[in-house]
KOLKOL-405476 format. One record per atom (N, C-alpha, C): atom name; x, y, z; residue number from 1; residue in one letter. Coordinates in steps of 0.05 Angstrom, whole numbers, plus 5000, padded with zeros to 4 digits. Last residue first. Example, Ala and Ser with C-alpha at 12.3 -4.5 7.8 and 13.67 -1.06 7.14 Angstrom:
zaba,c1,c2,c3,tornu,bake
N,5257,4955,5142,2,S
CA,5273,4979,5143,2,S
C,5258,5001,5157,2,S
N,5264,4886,5156,1,A
CA,5246,4910,5156,1,A
C,5264,4934,5156,1,A
REM end
This chain:
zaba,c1,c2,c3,tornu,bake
N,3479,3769,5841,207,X
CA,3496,3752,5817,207,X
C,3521,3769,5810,207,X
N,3487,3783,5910,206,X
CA,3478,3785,5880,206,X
C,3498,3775,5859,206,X
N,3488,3721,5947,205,X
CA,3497,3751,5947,205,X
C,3493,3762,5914,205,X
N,3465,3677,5964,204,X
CA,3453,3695,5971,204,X
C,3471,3730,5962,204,X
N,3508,3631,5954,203,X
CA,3484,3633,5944,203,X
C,3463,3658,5952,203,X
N,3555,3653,5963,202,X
CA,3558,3654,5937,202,X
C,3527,3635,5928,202,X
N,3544,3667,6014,201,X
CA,3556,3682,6003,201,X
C,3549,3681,5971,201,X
N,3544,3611,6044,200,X
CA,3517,3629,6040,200,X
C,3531,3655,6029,200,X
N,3595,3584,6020,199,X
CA,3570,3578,6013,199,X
C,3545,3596,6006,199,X
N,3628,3613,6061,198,X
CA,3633,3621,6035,198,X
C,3601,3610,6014,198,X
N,3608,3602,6110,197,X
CA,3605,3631,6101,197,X
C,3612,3636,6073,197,X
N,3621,3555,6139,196,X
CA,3594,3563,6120,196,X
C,3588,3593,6101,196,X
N,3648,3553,6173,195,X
CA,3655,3545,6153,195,X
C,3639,3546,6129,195,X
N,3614,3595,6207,194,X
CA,3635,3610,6194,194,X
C,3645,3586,6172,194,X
N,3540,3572,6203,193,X
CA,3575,3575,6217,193,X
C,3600,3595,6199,193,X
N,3500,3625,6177,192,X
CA,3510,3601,6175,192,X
C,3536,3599,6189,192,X
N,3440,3656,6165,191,X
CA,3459,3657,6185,191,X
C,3470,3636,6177,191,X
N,3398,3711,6135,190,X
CA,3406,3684,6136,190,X
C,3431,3673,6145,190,X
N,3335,3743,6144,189,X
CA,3365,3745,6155,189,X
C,3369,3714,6147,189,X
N,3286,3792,6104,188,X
CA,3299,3752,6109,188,X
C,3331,3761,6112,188,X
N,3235,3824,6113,187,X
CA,3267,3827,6115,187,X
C,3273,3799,6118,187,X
N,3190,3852,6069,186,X
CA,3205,3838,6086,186,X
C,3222,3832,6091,186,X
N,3151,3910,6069,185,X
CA,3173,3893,6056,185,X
C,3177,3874,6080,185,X
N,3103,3945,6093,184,X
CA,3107,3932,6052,184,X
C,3124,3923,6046,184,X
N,3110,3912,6151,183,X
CA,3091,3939,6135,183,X
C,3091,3920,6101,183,X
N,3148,3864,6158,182,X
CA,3159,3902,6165,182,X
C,3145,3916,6142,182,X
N,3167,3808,6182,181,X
CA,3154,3825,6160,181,X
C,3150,3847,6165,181,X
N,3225,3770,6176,180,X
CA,3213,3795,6190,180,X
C,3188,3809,6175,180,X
N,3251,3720,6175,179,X
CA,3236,3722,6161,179,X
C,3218,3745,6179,179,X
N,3309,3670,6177,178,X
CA,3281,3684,6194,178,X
C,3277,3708,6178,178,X
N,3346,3609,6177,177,X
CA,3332,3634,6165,177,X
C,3316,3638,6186,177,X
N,3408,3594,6183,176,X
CA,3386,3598,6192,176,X
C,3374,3613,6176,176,X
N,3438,3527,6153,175,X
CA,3429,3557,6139,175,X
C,3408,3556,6170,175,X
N,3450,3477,6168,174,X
CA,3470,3486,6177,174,X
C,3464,3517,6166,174,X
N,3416,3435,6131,173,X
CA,3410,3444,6166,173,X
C,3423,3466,6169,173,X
N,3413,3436,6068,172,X
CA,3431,3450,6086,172,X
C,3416,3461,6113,172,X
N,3362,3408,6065,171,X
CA,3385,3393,6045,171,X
C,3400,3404,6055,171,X
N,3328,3436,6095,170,X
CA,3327,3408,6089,170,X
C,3343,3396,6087,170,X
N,3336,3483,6078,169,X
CA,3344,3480,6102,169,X
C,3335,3447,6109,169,X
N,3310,3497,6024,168,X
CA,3343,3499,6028,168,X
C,3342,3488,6051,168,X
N,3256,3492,6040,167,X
CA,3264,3469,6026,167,X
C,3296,3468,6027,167,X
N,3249,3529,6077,166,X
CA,3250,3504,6087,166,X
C,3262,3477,6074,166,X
N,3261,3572,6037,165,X
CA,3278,3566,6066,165,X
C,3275,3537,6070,165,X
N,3220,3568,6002,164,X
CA,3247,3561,5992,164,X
C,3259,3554,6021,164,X
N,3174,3586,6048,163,X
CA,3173,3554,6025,163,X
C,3202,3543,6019,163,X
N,3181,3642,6047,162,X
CA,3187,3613,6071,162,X
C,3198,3591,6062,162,X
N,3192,3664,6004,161,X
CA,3222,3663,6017,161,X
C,3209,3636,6035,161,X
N,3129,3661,5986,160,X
CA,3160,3641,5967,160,X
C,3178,3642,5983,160,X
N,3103,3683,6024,159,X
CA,3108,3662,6032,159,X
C,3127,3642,6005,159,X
N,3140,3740,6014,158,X
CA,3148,3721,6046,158,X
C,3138,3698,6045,158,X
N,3127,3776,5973,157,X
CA,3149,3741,5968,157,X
C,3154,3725,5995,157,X
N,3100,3819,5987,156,X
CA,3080,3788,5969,156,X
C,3096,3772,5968,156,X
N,3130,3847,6009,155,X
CA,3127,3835,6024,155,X
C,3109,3811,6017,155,X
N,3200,3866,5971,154,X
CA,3166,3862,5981,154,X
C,3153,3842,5987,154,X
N,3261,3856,6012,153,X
CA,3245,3849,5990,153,X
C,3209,3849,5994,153,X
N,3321,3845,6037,152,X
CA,3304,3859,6041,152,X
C,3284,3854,6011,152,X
N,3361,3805,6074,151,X
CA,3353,3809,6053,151,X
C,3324,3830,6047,151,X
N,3425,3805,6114,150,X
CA,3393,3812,6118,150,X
C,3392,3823,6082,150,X
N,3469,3750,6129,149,X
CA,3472,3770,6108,149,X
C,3433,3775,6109,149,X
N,3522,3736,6176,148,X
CA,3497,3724,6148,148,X
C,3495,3749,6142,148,X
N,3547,3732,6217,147,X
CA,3546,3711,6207,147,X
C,3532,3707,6183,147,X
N,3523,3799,6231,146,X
CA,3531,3780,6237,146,X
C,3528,3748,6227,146,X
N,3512,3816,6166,145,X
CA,3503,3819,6193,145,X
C,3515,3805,6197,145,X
N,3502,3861,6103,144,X
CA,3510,3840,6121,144,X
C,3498,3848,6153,144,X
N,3441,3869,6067,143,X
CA,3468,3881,6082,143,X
C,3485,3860,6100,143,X
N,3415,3883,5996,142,X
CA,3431,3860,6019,142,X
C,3445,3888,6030,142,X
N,3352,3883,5963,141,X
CA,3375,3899,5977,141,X
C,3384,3882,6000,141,X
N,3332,3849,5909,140,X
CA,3328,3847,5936,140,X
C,3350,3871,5943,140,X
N,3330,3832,5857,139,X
CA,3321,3863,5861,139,X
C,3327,3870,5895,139,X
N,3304,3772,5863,138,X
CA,3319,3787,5834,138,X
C,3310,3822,5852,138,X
N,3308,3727,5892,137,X
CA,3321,3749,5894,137,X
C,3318,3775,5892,137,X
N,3277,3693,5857,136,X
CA,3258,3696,5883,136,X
C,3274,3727,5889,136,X
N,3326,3673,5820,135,X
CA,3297,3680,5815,135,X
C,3280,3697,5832,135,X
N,3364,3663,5858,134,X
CA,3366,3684,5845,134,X
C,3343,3696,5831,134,X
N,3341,3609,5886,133,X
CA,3346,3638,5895,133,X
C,3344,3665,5883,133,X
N,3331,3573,5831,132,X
CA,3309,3586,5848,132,X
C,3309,3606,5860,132,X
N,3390,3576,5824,131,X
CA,3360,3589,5801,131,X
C,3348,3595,5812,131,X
N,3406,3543,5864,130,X
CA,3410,3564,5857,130,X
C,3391,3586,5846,130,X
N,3370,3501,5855,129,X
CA,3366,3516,5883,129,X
C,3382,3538,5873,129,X
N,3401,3469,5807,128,X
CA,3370,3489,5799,128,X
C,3367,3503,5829,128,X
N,3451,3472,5827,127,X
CA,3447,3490,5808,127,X
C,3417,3494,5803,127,X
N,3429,3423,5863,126,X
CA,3457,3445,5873,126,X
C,3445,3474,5843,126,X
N,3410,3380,5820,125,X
CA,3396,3398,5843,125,X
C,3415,3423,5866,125,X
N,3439,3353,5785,124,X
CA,3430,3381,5775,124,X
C,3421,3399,5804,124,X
N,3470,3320,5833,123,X
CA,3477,3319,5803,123,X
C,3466,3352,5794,123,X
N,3445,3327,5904,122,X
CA,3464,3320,5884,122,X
C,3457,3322,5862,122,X
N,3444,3365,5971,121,X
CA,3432,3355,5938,121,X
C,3453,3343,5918,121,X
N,3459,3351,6019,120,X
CA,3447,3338,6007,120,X
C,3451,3333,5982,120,X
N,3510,3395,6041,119,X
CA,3484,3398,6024,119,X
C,3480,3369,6015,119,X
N,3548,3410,6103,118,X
CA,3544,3388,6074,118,X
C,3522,3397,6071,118,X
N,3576,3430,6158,117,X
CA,3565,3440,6126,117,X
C,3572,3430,6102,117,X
N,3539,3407,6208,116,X
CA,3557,3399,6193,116,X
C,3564,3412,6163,116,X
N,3509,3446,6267,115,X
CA,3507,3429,6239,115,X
C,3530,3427,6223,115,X
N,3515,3480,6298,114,X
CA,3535,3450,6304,114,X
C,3526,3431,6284,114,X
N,3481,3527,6285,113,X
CA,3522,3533,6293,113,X
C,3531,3506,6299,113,X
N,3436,3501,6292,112,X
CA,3449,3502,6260,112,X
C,3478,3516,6264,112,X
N,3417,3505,6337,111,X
CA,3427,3486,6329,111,X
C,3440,3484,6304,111,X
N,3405,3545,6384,110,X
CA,3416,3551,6352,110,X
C,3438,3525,6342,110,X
N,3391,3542,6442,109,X
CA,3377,3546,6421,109,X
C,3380,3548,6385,109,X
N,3448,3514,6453,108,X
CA,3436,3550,6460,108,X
C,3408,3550,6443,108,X
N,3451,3467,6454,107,X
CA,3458,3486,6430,107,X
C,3457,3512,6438,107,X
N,3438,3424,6485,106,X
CA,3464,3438,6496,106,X
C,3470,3459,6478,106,X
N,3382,3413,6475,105,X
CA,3384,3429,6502,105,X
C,3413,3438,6505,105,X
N,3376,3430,6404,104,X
CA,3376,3414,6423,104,X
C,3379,3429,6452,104,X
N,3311,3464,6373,103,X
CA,3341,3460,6388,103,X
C,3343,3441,6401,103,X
N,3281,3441,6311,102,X
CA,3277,3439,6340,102,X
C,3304,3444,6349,102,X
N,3308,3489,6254,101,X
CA,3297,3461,6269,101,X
C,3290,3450,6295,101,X
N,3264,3542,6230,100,X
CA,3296,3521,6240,100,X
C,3281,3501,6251,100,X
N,3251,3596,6208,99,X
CA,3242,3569,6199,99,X
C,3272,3554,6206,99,X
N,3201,3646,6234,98,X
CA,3232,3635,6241,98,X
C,3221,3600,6222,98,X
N,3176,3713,6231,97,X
CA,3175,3686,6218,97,X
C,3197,3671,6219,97,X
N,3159,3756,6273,96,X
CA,3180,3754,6259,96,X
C,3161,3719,6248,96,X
N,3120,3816,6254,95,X
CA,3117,3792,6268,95,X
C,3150,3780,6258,95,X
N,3108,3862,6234,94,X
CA,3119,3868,6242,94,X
C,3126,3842,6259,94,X
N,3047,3850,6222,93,X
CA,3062,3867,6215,93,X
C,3076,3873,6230,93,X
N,3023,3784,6243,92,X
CA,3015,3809,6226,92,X
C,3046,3827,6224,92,X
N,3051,3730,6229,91,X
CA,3028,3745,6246,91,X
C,3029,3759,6226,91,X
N,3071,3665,6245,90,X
CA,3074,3681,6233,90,X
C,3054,3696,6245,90,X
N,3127,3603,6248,89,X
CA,3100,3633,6268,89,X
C,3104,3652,6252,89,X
N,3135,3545,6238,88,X
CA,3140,3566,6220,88,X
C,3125,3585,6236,88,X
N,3176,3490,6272,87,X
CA,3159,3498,6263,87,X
C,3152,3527,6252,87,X
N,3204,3434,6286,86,X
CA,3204,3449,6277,86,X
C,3178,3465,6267,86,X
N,3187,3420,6359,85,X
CA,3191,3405,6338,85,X
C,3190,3432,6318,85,X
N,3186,3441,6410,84,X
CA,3184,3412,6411,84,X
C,3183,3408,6378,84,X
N,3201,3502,6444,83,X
CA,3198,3498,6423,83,X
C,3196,3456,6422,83,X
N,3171,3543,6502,82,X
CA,3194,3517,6498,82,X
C,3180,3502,6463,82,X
N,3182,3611,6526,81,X
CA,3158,3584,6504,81,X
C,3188,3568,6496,81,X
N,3202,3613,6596,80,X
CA,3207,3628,6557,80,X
C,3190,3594,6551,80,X
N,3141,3609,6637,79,X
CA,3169,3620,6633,79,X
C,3181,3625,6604,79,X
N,3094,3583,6641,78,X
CA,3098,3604,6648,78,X
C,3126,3617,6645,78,X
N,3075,3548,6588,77,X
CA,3093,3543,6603,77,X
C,3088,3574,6615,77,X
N,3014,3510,6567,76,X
CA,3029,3531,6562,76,X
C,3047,3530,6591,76,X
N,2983,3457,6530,75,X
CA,2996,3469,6558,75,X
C,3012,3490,6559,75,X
N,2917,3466,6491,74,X
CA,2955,3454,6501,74,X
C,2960,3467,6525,74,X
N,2860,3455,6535,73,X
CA,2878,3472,6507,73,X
C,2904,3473,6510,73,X
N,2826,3399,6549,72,X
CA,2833,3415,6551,72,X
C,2853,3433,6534,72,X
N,2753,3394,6515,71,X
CA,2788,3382,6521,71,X
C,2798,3409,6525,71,X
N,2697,3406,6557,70,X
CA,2702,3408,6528,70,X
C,2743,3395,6539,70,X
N,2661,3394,6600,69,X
CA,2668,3372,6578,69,X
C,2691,3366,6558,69,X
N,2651,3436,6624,68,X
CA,2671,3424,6626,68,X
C,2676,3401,6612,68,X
N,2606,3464,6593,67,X
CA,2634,3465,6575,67,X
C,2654,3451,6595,67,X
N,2561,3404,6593,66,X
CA,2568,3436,6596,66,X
C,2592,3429,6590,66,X
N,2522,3349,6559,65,X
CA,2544,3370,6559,65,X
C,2543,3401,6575,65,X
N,2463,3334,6588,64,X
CA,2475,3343,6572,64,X
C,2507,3346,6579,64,X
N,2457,3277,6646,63,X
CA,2451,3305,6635,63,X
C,2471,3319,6612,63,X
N,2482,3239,6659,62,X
CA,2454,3229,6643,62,X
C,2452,3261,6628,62,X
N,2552,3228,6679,61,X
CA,2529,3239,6681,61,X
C,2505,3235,6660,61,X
N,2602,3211,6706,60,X
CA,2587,3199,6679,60,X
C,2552,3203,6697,60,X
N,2656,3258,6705,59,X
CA,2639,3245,6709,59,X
C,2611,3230,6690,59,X
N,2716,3253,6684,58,X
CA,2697,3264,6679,58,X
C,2677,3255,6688,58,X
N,2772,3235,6677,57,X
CA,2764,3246,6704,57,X
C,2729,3259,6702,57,X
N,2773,3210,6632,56,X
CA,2778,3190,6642,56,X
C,2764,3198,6674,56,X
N,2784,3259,6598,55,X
CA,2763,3241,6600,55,X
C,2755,3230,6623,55,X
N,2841,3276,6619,54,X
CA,2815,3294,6626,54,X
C,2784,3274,6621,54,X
N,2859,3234,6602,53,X
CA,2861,3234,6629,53,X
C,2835,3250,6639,53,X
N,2859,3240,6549,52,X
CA,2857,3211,6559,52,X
C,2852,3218,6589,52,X
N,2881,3292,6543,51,X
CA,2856,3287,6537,51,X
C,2844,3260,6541,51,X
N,2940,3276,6558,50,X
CA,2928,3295,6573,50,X
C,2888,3298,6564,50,X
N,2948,3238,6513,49,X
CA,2947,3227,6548,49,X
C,2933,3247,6569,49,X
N,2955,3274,6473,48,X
CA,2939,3254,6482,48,X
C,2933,3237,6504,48,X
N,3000,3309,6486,47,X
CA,2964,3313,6489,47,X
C,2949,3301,6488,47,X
N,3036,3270,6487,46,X
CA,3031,3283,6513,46,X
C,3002,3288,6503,46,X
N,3035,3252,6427,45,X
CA,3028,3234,6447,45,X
C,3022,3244,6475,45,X
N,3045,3307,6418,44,X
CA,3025,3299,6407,44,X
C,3018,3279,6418,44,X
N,3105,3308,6429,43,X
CA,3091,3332,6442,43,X
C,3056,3313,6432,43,X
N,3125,3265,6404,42,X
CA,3120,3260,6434,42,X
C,3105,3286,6440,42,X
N,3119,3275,6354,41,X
CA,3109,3260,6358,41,X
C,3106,3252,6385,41,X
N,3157,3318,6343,40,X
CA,3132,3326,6343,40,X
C,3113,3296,6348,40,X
N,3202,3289,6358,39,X
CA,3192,3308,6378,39,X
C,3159,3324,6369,39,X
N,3206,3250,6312,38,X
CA,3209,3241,6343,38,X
C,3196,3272,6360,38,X
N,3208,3301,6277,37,X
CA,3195,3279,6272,37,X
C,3191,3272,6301,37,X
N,3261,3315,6283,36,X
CA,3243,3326,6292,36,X
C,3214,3316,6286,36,X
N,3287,3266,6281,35,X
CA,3290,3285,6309,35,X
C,3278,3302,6307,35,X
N,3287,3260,6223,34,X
CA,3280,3242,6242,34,X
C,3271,3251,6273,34,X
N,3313,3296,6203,33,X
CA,3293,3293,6193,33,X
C,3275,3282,6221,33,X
N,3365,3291,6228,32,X
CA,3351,3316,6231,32,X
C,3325,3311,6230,32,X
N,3374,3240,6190,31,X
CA,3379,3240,6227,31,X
C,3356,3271,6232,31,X
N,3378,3258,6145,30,X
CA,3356,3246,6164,30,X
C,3356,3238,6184,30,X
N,3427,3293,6138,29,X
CA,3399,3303,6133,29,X
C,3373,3283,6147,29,X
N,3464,3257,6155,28,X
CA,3455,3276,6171,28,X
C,3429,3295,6161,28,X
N,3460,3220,6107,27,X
CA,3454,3210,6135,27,X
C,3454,3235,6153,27,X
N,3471,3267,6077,26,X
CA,3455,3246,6067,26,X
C,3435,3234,6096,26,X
N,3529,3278,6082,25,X
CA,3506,3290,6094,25,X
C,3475,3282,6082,25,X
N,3555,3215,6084,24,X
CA,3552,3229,6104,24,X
C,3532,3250,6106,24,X
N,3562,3197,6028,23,X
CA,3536,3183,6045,23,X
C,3529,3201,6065,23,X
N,3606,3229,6013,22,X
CA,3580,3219,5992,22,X
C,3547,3218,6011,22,X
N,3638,3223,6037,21,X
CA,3627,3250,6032,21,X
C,3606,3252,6014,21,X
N,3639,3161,6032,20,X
CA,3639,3173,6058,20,X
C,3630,3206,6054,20,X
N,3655,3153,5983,19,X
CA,3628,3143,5986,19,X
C,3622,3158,6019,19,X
N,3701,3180,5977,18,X
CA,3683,3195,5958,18,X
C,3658,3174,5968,18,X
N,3739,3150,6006,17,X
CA,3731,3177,6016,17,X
C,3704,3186,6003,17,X
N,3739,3097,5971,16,X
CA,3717,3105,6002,16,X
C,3716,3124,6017,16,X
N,3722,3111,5911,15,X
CA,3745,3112,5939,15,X
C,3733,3108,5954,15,X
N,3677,3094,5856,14,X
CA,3697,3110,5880,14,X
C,3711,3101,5894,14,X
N,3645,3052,5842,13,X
CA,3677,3057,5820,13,X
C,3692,3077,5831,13,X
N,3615,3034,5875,12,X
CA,3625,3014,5855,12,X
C,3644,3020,5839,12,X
N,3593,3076,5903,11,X
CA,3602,3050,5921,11,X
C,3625,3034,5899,11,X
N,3576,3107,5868,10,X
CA,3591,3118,5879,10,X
C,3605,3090,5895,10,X
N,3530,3078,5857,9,X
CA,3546,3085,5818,9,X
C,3579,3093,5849,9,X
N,3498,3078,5894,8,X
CA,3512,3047,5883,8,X
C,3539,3056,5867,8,X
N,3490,3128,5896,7,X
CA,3503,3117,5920,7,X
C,3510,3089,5912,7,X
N,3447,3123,5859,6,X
CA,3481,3142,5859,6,X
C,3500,3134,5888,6,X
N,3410,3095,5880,5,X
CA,3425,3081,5847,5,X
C,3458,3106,5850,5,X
N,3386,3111,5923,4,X
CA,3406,3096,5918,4,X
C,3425,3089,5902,4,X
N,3368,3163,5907,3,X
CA,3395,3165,5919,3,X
C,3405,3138,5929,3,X
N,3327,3139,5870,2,X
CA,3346,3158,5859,2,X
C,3370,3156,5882,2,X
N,3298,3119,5913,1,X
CA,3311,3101,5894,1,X
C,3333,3115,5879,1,X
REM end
């Protein structure tokens, strides 16, 4: 309701440029939303059909359960692991932690190099995500890297860096993050197109 009433205030005394850069990453934040939504919802209808079937082949026997009973355990691919909807892996020491969005098949896997670079947020929410960073920050060691910039920081803030990532990468598709954990620190790389570079600059680089 909130992003209607500003999207009215914007319809009723703007330009129609300003309702168009208005509405646009708005509508590309849920398109995203949506597409991965849609894909975790077909990987989940497949296992259901695949536990529909394994039933379906079971014989109807009087005698107990043995473990062919039991369902079968997702499907694994023999070749590179095929990703179906966004999701966070984590492990032990030295694991990486990736938080993006399902790829498409023409992206290379790195759908956030053909994301659009608009932010969502509107009125105060641009400046409190700020806060938040610099908060979570405070002390980190930066180096650059290709397209982005590796953040280094102890390792009790990996699950605040996830949390924030996902929530920044909501409102900006177009940020990658990943999330190294390495013994007593962790390393967060954050990647964005080149029209993007002034953005992840002047939210990730020390105050």
């Amino acid at each position: 309701m909130e992003e209607i009433a500003e999207l009215l205030e914007v319809w009723t005394s703007g330009a129609c440029a300003d309702v168009k850069a208005e509405l646009r990453p708005r509508v590309t934040t849920r398109l995203t939303y949506a597409e991965d939504r849609l894909a975790e919802l077909t990987a989940f209808a497949a296992t259901l059909r695949r536990a529909l079937a394994h039933l379906d082949a079971l014989p109807d026997r009087q005698s107990p359960c043995d473990p062919r009973c039991g369902f079968p355990g997702p499907r694994t691919a023999t070749g590179p692991e095929k990703h179906t909807g966004p999701r966070t892996r984590t492990g032990g020491v030295g694991s990486v932690v990736r938080v993006e969005p399902a790829p498409r098949p023409d992206d290379g896997g790195e759908r956030w190099r053909g994301m659009p670079v608009a932010c969502s947020l509107t009125g105060d929410g641009p400046a409190e995500r700020a806060g938040q960073w610099r908060r979570l920050l405070d002390g980190a060691e930066r180096e650059e890297i290709a397209d982005g910039m590796r953040l280094t920081l102890p390792a009790d803030r990996a699950a605040a860096l996830a949390a924030l990532a996902v929530d920044e990468q909501r409102c900006c598709p177009f940020f990658d993050f990943r999330l190294h954990l390495d013994g007593s620190v962790v390393n967060m790389e954050v990647r964005a197109p080149a029209d993007g570079a002034a953005l992840l600059a002047d939210l990730f680089s020390a105050a």
